[in-house]
N, C-alpha and C positions, 0 to 999 in steps of 0.2 A: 471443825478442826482447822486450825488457824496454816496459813498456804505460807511456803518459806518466800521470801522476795529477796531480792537483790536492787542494788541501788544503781540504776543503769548508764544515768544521765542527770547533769546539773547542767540547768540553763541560767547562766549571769549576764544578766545586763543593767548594769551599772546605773542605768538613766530610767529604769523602770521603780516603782515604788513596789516589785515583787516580784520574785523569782519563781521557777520550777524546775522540781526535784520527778527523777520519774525514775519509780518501783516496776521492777521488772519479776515476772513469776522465775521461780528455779525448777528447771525440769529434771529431772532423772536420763540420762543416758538415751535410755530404753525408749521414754516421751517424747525425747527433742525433736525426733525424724518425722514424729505420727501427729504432735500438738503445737500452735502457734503457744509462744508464752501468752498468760495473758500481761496488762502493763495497766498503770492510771499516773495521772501527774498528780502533784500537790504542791500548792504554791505556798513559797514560804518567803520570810523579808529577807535582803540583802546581809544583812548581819548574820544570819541563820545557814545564806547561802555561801557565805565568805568562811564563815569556822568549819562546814563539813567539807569545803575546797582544800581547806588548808588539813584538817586529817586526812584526805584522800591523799594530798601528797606528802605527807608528812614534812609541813614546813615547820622549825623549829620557834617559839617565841622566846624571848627573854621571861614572862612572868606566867605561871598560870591563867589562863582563860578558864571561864566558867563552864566548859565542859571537863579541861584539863581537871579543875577543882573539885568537881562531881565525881569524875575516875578516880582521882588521887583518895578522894573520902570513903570511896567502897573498898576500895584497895587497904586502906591503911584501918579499916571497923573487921578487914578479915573476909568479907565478903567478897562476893564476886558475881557480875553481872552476866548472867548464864544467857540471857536474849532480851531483844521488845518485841511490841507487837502492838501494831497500828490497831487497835481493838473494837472502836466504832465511830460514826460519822453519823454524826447530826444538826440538821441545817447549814448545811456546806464544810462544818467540823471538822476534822479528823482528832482522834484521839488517842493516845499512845498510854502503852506503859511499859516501866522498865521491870524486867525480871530478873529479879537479884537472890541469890543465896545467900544467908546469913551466914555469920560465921557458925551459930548453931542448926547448922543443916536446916532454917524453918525456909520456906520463898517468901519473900516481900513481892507484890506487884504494886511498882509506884507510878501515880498520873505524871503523865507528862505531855508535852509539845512533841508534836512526831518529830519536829526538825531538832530539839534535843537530843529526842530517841534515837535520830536517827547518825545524828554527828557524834553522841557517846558509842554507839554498835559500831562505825566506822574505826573509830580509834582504837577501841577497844579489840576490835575484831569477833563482835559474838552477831549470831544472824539475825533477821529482820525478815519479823512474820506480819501479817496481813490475816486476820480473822474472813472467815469464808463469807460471813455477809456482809462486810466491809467491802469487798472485792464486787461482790455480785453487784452491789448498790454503783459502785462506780464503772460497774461496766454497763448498767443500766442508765448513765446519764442522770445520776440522782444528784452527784456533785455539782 
């Protein structure tokens, strides 16, 4: 069963050729006092780390960006992007998809780049899940 995450912390440095994004577990009320979250980083490029900075503050642009473009195209086919979900990691990988509802009530799950996945769920506002052996693997130092 896929763990909901939150997006806790974006590391930019400007002079590196790769940034880190770090998923943070969402605990329940009830959990927070009794369980450490658990967390994994995932390094993603500069450009990647610059468009989920700029939805986390909602900076405006003059033109669509290529995430703006992605939301603007589910939005306007009727659909709606219900969640992602980092879904697996293979050989240092991560791998995401977007969950999207048709306009005919079917779900799409579409491949993506988790730092797509993760800078459309940002702007959009839908949650950011982490599949249970994805999570396990990176708490086992498999990354």
């Amino acid at each position: 069963m896929p763990v909901q995450m939150e997006l806790s912390r974006i590391l930019i440095r400007e002079l590196n050729d790769y940034q880190l994004i770090e998923l943070r577990e969402v605990l329940e009320d009830e959990q927070a006092e009794a369980v450490e979250p658990r967390w994994f980083p995932i390094v993603i490029g500069l450009p990647e780390s610059q468009a989920i900075e700029r939805r986390l503050k909602h900076l405006p642009v003059q033109r669509p960006q290529t995430h703006d473009l992605l939301a603007n195209l589910v939005t306007e086919l009727g659909a709606t992007l219900e969640s992602i979900c980092i879904n697996d990691l293979n050989e240092h990988t991560f791998f995401a998809t977007l969950d999207i509802r048709t306009a005919n009530d079917e779900p799409l799950h579409v491949d993506a780049r988790p730092s797509d996945a993760i800078a459309l769920a940002i702007g959009m506002n839908v949650p950011i899940f982490v599949a249970e052996h994805v999570l396990d693997a990176t708490l086992n130092e498999e990354i």
